[in-house]
C-alpha positions in Angstrom: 5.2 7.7 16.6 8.2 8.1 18.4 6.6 6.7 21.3 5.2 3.8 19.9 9.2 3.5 18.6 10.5 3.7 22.4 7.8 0.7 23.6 8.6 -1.4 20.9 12.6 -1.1 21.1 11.6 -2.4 25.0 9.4 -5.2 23.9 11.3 -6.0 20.8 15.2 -5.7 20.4 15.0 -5.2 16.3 13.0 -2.0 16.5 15.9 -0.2 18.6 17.4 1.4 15.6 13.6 3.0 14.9 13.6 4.8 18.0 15.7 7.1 16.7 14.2 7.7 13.5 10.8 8.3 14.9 12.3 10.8 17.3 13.8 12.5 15.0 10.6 12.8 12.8 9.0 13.8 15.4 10.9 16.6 16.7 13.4 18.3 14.0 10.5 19.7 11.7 9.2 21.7 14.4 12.6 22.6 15.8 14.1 23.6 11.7 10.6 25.2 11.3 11.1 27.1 14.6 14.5 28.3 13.5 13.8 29.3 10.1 10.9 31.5 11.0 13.0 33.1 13.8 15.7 33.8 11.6 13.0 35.6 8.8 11.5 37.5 11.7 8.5 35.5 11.5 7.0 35.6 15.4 3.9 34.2 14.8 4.8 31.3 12.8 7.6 30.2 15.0 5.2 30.1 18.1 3.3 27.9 16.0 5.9 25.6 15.5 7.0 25.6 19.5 3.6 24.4 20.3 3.5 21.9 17.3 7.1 20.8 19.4 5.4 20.8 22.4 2.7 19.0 21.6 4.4 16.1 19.4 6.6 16.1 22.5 3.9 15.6 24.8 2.3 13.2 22.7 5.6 10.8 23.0 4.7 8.9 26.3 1.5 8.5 26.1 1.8 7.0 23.1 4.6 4.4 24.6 2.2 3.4 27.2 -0.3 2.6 24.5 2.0 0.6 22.8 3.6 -1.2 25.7 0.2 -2.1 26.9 -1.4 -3.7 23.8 1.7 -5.8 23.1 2.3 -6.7 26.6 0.1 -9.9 26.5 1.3 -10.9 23.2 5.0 -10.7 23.7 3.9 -12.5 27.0 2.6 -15.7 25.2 5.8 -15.7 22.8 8.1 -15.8 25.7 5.8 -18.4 27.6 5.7 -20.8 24.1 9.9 -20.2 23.5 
């Protein structure tokens, strides 16, 4: 999600303030989830949440590319039509 946030806030100048937000969604469960496990000397379970980290994380650019790639030709036509 965050990643679809970043390629919109590039192809549209409304959905900057969203970049943030889906960022944050994306990334402070698994970094609170991390902690709190840690601090109740729960091993396991914070490993689990590093990888969830990692892989929402690792997830991020791909899914800008996605995004940047299926709006491309339609934010090309509104600028062409302007």
């Amino acid at each position: 999600m965050a990643g679809t946030a970043g390629a919109l806030s590039i192809m549209e100048s409304k959905a900057a303030t969203l970049v943030g937000v889906f960022i944050s969604v994306t990334t402070i469960p698994a970094v609170a989830a991390m902690g709190v496990h840690l601090a109740a000397g729960n091993s396991e379970r914070a490993w689990g949440a590093t990888l969830q980290l990692v892989i929402n994380t690792s997830c991020l650019p791909g899914a800008a590319a996605q995004v940047s790639f299926s709006t491309k030709d339609s934010s090309w036509r509104r600028f062409r039509h302007s």
